[in-house]
ROMAR-277062 format. One record per residue (C-alpha): residue number from 1; x, y, z. Coordinates in steps of 0.25 Angstrom, whole numbers, padded with zeros to 4 digits. Example, Ala and Ser with C-alpha at 12.3 -4.5 7.8 and 13.67 -1.06 7.14 Angstrom:
! residues 2
[1,[0049,-0018,0031]],
[2,[0055,-0004,0029]],
! end
This chain:
! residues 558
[1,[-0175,0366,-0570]],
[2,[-0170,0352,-0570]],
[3,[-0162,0354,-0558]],
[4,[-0173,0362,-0552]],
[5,[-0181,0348,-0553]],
[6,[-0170,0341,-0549]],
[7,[-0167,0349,-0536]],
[8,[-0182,0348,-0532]],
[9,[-0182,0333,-0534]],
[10,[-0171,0331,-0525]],
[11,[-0177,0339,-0515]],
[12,[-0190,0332,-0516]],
[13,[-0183,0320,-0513]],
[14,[-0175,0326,-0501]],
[15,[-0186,0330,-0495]],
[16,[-0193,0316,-0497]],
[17,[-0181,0311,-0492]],
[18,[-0180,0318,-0478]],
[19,[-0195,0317,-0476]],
[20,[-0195,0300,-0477]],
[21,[-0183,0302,-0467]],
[22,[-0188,0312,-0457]],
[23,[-0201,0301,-0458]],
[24,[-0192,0290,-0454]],
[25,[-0183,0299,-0445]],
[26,[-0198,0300,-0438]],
[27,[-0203,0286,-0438]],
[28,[-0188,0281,-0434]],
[29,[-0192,0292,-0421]],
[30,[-0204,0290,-0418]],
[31,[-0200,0274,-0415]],
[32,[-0196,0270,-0402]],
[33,[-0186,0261,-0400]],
[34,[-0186,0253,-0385]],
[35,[-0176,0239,-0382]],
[36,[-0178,0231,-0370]],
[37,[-0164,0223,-0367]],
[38,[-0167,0211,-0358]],
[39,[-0156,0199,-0352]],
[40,[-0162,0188,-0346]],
[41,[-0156,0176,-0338]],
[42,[-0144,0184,-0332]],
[43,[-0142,0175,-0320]],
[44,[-0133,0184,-0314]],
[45,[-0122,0182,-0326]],
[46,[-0114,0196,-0321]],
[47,[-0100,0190,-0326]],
[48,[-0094,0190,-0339]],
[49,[-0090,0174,-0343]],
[50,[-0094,0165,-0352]],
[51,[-0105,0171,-0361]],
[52,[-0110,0179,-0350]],
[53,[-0105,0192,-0355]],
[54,[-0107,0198,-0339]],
[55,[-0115,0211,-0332]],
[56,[-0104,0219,-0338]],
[57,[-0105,0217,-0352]],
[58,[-0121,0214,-0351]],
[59,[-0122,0229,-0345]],
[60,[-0114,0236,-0355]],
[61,[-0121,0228,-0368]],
[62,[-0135,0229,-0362]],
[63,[-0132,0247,-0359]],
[64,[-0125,0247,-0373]],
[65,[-0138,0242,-0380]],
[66,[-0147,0250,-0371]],
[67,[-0139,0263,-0377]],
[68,[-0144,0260,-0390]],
[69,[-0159,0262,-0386]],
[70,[-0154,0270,-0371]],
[71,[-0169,0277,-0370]],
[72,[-0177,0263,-0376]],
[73,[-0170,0251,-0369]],
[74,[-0176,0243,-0357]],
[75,[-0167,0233,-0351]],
[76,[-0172,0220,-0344]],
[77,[-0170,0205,-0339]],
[78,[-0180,0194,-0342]],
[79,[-0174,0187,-0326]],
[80,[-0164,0176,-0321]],
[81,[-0155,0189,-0318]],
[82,[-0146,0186,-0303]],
[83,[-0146,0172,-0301]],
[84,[-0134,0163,-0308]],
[85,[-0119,0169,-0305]],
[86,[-0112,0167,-0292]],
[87,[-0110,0184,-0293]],
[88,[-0124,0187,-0293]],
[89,[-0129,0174,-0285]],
[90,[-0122,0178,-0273]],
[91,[-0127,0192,-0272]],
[92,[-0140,0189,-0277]],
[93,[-0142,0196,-0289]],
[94,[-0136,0210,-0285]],
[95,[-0123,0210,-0295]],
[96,[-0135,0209,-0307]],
[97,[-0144,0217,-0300]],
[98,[-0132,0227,-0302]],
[99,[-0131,0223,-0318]],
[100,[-0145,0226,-0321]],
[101,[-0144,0239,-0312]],
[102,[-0132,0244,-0322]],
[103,[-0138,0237,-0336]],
[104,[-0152,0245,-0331]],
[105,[-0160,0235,-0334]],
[106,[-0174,0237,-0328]],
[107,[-0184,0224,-0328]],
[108,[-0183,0210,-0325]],
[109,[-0191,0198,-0327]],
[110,[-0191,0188,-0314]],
[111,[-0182,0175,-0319]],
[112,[-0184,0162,-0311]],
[113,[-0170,0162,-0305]],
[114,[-0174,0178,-0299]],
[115,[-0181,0169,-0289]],
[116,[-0167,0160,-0284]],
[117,[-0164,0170,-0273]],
[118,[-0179,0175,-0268]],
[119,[-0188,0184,-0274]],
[120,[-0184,0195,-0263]],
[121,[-0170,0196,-0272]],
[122,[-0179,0201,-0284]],
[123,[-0185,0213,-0277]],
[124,[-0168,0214,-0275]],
[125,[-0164,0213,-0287]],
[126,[-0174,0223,-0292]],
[127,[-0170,0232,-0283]],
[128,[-0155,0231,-0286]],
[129,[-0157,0231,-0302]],
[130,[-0166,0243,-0302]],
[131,[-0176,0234,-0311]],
[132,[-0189,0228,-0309]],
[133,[-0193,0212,-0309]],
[134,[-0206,0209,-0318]],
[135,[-0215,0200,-0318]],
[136,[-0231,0196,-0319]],
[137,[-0230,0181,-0318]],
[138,[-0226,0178,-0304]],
[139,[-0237,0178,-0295]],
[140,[-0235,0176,-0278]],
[141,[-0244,0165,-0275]],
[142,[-0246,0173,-0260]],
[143,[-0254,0186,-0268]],
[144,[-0257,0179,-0282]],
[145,[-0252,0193,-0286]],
[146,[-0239,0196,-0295]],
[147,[-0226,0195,-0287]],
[148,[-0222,0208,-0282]],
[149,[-0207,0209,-0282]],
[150,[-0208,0210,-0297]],
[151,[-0218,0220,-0308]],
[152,[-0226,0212,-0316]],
[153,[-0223,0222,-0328]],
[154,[-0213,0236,-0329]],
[155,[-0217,0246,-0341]],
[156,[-0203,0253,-0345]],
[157,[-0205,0265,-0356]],
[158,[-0195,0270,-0364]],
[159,[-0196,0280,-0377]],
[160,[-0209,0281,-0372]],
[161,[-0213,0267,-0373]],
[162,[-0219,0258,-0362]],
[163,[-0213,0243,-0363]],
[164,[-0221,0235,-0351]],
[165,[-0213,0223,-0347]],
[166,[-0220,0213,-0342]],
[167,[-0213,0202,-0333]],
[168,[-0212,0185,-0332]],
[169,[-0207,0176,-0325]],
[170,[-0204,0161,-0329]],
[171,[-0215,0150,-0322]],
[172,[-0204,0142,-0321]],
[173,[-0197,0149,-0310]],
[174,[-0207,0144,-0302]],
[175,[-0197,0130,-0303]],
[176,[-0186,0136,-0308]],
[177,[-0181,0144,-0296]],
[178,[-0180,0140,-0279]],
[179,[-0195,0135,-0278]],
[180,[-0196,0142,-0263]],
[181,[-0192,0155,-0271]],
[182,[-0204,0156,-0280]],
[183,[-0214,0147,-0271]],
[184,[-0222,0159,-0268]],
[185,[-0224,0164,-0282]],
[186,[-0231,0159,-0296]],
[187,[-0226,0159,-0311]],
[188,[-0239,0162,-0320]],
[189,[-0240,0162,-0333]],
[190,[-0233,0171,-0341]],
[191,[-0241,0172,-0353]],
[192,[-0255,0172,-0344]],
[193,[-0248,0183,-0337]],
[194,[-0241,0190,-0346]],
[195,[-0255,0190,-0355]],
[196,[-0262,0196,-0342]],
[197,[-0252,0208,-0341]],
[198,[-0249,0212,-0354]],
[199,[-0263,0221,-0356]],
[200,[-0260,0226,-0341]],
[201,[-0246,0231,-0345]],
[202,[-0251,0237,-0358]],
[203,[-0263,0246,-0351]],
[204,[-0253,0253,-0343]],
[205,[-0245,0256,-0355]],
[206,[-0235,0246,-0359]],
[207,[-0233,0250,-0374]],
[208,[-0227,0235,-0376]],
[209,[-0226,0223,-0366]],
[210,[-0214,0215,-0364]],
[211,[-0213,0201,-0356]],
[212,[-0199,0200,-0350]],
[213,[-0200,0186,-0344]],
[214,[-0192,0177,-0339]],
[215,[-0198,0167,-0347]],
[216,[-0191,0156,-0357]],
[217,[-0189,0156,-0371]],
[218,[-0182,0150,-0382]],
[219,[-0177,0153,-0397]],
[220,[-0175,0141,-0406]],
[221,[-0164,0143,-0419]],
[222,[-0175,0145,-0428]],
[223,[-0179,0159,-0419]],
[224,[-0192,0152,-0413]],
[225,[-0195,0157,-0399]],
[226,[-0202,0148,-0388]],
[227,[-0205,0149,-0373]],
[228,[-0211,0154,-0362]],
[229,[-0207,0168,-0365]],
[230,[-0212,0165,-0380]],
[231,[-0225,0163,-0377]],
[232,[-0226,0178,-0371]],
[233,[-0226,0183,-0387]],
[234,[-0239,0177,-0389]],
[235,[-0243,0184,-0378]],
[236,[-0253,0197,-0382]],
[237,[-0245,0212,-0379]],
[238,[-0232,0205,-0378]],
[239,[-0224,0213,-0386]],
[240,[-0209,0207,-0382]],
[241,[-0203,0195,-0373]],
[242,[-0192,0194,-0365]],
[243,[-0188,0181,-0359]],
[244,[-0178,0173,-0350]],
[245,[-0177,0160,-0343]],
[246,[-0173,0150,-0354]],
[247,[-0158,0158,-0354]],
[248,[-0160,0158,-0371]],
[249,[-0158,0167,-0382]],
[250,[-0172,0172,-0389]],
[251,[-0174,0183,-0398]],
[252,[-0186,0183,-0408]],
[253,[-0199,0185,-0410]],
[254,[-0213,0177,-0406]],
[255,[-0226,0180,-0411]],
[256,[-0218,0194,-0415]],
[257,[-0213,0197,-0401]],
[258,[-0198,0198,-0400]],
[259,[-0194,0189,-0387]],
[260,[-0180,0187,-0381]],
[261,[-0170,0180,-0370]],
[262,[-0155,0185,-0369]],
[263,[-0150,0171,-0367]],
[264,[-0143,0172,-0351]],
[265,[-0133,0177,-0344]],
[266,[-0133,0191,-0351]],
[267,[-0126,0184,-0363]],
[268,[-0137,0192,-0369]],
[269,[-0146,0203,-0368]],
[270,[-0160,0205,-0378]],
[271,[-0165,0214,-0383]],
[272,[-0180,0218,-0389]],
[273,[-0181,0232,-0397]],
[274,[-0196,0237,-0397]],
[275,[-0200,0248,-0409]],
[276,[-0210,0257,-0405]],
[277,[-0218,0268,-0414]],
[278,[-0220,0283,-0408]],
[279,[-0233,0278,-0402]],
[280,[-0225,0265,-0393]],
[281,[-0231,0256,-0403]],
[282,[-0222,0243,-0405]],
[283,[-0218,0243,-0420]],
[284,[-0206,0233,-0417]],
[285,[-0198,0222,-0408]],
[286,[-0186,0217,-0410]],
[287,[-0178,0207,-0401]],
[288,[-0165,0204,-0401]],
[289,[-0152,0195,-0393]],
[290,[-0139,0203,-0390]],
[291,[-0128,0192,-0385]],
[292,[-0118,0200,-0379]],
[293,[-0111,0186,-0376]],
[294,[-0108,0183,-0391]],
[295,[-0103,0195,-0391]],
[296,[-0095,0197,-0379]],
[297,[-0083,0202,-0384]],
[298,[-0091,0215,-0388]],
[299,[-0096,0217,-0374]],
[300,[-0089,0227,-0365]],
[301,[-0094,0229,-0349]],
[302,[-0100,0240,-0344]],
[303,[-0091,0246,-0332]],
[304,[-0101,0249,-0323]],
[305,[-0106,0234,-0324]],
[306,[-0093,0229,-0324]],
[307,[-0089,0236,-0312]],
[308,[-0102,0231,-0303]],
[309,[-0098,0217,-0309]],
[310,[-0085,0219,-0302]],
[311,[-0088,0224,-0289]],
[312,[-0097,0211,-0288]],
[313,[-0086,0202,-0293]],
[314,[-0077,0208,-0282]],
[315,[-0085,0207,-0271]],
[316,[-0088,0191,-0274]],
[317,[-0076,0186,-0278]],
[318,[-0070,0181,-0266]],
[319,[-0083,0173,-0265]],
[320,[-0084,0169,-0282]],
[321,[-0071,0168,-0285]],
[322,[-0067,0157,-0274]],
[323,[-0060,0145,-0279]],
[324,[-0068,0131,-0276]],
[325,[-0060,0122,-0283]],
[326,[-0057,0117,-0297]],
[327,[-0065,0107,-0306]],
[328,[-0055,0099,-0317]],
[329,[-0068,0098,-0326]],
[330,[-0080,0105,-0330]],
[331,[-0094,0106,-0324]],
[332,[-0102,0107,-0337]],
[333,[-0118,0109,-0332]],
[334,[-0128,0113,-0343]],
[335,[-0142,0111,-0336]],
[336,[-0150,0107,-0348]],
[337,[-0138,0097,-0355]],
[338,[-0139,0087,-0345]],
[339,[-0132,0081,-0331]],
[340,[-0119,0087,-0330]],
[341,[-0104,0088,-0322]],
[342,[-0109,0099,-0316]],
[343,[-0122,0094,-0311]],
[344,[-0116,0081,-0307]],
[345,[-0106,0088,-0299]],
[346,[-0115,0095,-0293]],
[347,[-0126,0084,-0289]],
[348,[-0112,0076,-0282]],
[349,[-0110,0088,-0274]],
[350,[-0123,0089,-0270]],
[351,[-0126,0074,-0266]],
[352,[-0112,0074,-0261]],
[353,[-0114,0086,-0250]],
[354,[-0127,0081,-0244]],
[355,[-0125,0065,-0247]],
[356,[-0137,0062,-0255]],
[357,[-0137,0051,-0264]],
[358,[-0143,0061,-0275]],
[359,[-0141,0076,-0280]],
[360,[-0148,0082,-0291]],
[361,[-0149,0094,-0296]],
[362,[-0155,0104,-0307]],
[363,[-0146,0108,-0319]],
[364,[-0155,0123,-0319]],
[365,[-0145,0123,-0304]],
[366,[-0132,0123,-0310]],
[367,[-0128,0134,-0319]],
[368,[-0115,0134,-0326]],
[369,[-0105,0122,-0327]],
[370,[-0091,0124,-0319]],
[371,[-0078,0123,-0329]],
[372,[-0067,0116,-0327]],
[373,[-0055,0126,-0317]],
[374,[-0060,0131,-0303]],
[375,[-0072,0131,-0298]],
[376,[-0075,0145,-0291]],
[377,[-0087,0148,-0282]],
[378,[-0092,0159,-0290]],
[379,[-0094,0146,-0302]],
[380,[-0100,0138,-0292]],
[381,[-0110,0150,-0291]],
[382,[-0111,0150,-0305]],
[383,[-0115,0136,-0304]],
[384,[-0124,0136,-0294]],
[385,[-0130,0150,-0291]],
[386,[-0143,0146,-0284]],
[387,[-0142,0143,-0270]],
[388,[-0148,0128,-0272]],
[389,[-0146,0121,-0259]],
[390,[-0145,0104,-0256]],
[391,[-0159,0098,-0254]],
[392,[-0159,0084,-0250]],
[393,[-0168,0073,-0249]],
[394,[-0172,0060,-0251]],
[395,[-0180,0056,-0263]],
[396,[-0188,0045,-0270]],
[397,[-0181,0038,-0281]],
[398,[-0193,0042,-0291]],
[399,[-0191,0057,-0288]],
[400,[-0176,0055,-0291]],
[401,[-0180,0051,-0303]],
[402,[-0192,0061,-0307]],
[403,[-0182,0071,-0302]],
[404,[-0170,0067,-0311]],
[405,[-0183,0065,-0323]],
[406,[-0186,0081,-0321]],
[407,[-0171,0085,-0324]],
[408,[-0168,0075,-0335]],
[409,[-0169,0081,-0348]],
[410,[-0177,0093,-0344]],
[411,[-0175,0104,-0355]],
[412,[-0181,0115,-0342]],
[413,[-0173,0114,-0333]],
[414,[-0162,0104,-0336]],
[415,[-0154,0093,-0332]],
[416,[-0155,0088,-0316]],
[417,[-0140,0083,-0313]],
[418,[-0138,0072,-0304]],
[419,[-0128,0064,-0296]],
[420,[-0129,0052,-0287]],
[421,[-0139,0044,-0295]],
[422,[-0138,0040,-0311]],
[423,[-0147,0041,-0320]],
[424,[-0150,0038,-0332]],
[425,[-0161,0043,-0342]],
[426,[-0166,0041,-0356]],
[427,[-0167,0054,-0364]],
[428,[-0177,0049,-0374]],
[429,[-0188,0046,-0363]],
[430,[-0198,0055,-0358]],
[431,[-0195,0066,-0347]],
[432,[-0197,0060,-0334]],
[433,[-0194,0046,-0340]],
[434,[-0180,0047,-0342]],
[435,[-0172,0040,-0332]],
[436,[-0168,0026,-0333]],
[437,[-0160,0024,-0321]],
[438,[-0156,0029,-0308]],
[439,[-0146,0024,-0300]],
[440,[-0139,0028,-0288]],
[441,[-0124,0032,-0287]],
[442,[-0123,0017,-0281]],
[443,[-0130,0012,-0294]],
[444,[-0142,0008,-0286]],
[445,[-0156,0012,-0292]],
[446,[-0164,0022,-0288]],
[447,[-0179,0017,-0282]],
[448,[-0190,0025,-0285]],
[449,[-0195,0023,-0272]],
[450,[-0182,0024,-0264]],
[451,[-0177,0037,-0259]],
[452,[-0162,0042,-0262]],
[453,[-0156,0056,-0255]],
[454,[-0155,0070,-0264]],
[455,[-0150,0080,-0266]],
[456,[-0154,0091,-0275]],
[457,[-0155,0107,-0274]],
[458,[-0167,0115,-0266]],
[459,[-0171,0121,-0280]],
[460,[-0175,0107,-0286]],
[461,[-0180,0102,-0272]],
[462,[-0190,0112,-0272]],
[463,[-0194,0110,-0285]],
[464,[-0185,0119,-0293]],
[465,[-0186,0113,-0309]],
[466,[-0198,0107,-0306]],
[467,[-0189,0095,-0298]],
[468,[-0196,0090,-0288]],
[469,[-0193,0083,-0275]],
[470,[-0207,0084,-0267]],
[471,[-0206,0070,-0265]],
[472,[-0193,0070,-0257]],
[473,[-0190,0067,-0243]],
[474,[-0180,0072,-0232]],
[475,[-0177,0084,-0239]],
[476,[-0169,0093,-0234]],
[477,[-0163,0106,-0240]],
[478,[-0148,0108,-0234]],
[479,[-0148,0122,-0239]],
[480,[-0132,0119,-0244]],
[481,[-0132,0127,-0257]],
[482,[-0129,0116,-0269]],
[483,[-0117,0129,-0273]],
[484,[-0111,0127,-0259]],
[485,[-0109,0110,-0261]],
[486,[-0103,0113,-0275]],
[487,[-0093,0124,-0269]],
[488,[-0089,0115,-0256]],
[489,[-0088,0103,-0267]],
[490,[-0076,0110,-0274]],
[491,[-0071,0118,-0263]],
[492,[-0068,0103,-0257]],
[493,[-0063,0096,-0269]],
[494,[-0056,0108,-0274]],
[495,[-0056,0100,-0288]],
[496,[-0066,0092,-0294]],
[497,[-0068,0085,-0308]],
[498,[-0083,0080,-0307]],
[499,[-0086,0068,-0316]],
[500,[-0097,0066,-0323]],
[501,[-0106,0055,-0318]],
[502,[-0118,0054,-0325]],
[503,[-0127,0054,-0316]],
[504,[-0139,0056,-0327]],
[505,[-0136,0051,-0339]],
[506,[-0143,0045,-0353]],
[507,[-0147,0030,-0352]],
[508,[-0136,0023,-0358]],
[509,[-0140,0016,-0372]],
[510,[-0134,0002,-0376]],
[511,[-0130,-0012,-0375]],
[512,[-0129,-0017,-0361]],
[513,[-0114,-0024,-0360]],
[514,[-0108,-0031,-0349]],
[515,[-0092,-0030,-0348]],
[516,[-0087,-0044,-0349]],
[517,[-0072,-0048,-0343]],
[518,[-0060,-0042,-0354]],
[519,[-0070,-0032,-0359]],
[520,[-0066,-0018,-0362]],
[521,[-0071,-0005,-0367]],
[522,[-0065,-0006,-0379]],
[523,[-0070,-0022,-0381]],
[524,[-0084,-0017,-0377]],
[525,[-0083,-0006,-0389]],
[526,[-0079,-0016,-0399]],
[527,[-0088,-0024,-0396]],
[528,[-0101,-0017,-0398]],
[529,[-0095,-0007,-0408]],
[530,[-0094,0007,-0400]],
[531,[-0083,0015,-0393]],
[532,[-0078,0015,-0380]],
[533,[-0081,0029,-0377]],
[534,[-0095,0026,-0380]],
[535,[-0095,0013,-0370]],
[536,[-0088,0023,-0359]],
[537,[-0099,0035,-0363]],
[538,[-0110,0026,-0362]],
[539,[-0106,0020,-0348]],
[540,[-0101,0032,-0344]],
[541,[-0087,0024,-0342]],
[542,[-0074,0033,-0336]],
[543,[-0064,0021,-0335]],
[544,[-0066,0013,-0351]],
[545,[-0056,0002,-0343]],
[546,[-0064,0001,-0331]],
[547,[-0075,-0008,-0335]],
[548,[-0077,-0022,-0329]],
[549,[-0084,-0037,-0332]],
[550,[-0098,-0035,-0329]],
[551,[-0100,-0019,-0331]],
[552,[-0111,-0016,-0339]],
[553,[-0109,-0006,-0352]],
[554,[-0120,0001,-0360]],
[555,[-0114,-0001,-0374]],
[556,[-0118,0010,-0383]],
[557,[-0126,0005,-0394]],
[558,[-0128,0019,-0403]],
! end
């Protein structure tokens, strides 16, 4: 009797047992599982170096993930996709073109840098990619009516669920591109716009709205997300955010939305993964980074990739891989650390090949820094992959100055760099107050009301970074690309070692001294109690031994 009971209690609990699970099995079932893989920023990184892991690689880890969801999985790019290597510069996009044809990816947000060539390459590169551009904020000013070369919104379903994606572009590629490029059309305000097409995309039976944007965003250490793409979460039926632009890594929540950037390059792909009940309610959303280029050395390429990577390579070689000349030192450039080698260099080529007294030029221009070995023309390409041309002219001594204002210290769109007149500013004064002096390469001042000749590129001279030169006179564009100076510049040295000059530097701080006869570095050091290096950094001194009676020093006081 007793293990009559204890037979029936055992089944009881098997059949309990089986009926909680086959409960489960059905409510594991009945949800719908959908990822959206984005990249954003590419700039035409197709070759593996550095930490840009390359197409190859990117193809193969981007297919590998999409396997593990190969019915739910939508793959797009947030913008900035062709320009930025010499491979894809010099065919205008078609080696990426290629990529995303192979990765399968199927939407694209419009970047600022899509409109460096001419919008007619869009319509192109749609074409070619098998993809579709989106994007609701960019108006032509000739209709008042939404840009037809791009959809303001696509619906993809998959699993039985419609996802609308609705598309945005950056307002600041109205400066942040060739102004004659984007003269025609308006950059609206995405969250005004987004707010007016979210109830439209819903009625035609978007089950959740996603913004992909090439807007901004950042991520400080404690997770807090701000930014132009930020501001979308707060925006009603917004239910994901992908952004661009800013070339950062963002992954998290606002206002319980999940947001992302994949960082640049391709270094990085995001990923969102949305949970849906049986009836395409949204029950979850989870974002989320994957940095192939930390881990590289788990990467493998994916061969039909690889071999289209190859076949481009091929062609292009006899026109990348020509010898220039050598540099013994390194052209380090980081737009938003300051002046550098590389932008001095540059500005010296620049004012050198049309015999200006002044260059400037944008640090947003230059691209990478050139390492110390030879200097190839496929790196110059690197360097300077927009076609920017000579623009010269002559102007006041005031817009020098409210020019070089613009570019000092400016967290948006970086350093100016320089060459041919110094200038010094105080970083603890207020933006457009900052400089102190301006002398020419003569040491003679600079007038406010005294006109000098310049050169600087054909983006700035039109406006380009919000520079501006409407006041200028005699200006002429010589339609020599900047790129093409730089390469006749080696080509005819065949080895350079550029020095750093300083053309924009920090005022100097400290006791004015005036070298006196038997004086020396050392004496001076002594006597005011600091080092000689510190005199020598100070007064940016090469030769410590070849001061003279009479020479004024800034002795350095902290």
């Amino acid at each position: 009797m007793l293990r009559f009971k204890m037979t029936k209690v055992l089944l009881i609990c098997l059949l309990t047992f089986l009926l909680i699970l086959g409960s489960i099995s059905f409510i594991l079932a009945a949800e719908k599982e959908i990822t959206i893989i984005s990249i954003n920023d590419f700039h035409g990184s197709l070759a593996s170096e550095g930490k840009n892991v390359g197409a190859a690689k990117l193809v193969d880890a981007i297919k590998t993930e999409k396997n593990n969801n190969p019915e739910g999985t939508i793959i797009v790019s947030a913008g900035d996709n062709y320009q930025g290597s010499a491979m894809s510069n010099l065919l205008y996009g078609e080696p990426v073109s290629a990529m995303f044809k192979e990765m399968g990816l199927e939407l694209s947000a419009v970047g600022n840098h899509e409109f460096d060539w001419g919008v007619d390459k869009i319509t192109k590169w749609a074409e070619e990619g098998e993809l579709t551009f989106i994007c609701t904020n960019i108006y032509d000013k000739r209709t008042n009516e939404p840009v037809d070369w791009a959809e303001p919104f696509v619906i993809i379903e998959r699993k039985g669920v419609k996802v609308g994606f609705i598309g945005l572009a950056t307002p600041e590629t109205a400066y942040k591109t060739l102004k004659a490029n984007v003269e025609n059309y308006e950059f609206r305000d995405p969250v005004e716009i987004i707010t007016e097409w979210v109830p439209k995309v819903k009625d035609v039976g978007a089950d959740i709205i996603v913004a992909l944007t090439h807007l901004g965003s950042f991520q400080d250490k404690e997770g807090n997300i701000s930014g132009e793409a930020a501001a979308l979460c707060n925006v009603d039926g917004v239910d994901a955010v992908i952004s661009a632009h800013t070339h950062q890594s963002v992954s998290g929540l606002v206002n319980d939305r999940p947001i992302i950037q994949a960082y640049k390059n391709g270094r990085t792909f995001g990923k969102i993964t949305f949970i849906f009940d049986e009836n395409n309610k949204l029950i979850g959303a989870e974002p989320s980074l994957d940095h192939l280029y930390k881990r590289a050395d788990t990467l493998k390429d994916d061969a039909n990739m690889l071999a289209i990577y190859k076949e481009y390579e091929e062609k292009l070689e006899p026109v990348l891989g020509r010898v220039l000349g050598k540099t013994t030192v390194d052209l380090e450039h980081d737009r938003y650390a300051g002046p550098s080698l590389l932008g001095e260099w540059t500005c010296e080529i620049m004012k050198d090949k049309v015999g200006v007294q002044i260059a400037m030029t944008n640090g947003g221009g230059l691209r990478t820094s050139i390492p110390a070995g030879e200097v190839t023309a496929g790196k110059l390409y690197e360097v300077m992959p927009f076609d920017n041309t000579l623009y010269t002219m002559k102007l006041s001594g005031a817009d020098i100055k409210a020019n070089i204002e613009h570019g000092i210290m400016n967290d948006d769109i970086g350093w100016i760099q320089i060459a041919g007149v110094k200038v010094t500013y105080d970083p603890e004064a207020e933006a457009g107050n900052r400089i102190v002096s301006m002398v020419l390469e003569d040491g003679t001042p600079v007038e406010m009301d005294k006109y000098y000749t310049v050169v600087t590129n054909d983006f700035m001279a039109t406006g380009g970074d919000n520079y501006n030169f409407d006041n200028a006179i005699d200006k002429v564009d010589t339609f020599i690309p900047v790129r093409d100076a730089m390469m006749e510049a080696v080509e005819k040295a065949g080895i350079i070692s550029p020095v750093k000059k300083n053309w924009l530097s920090e005022v100097k701080t400290g006791k004015l001294y005036i070298v006196e006869v038997g004086d020396s570095l050392w004496k001076i050091a002594q006597k005011f109690g600091t080092t000689v290096e510190k005199i020598l950094a100070c007064n940016e001194i090469d030769n410590p031994r070849l001061i003279k009676p009479g020479q004024e020093l800034v002795i350095p006081t902290e």
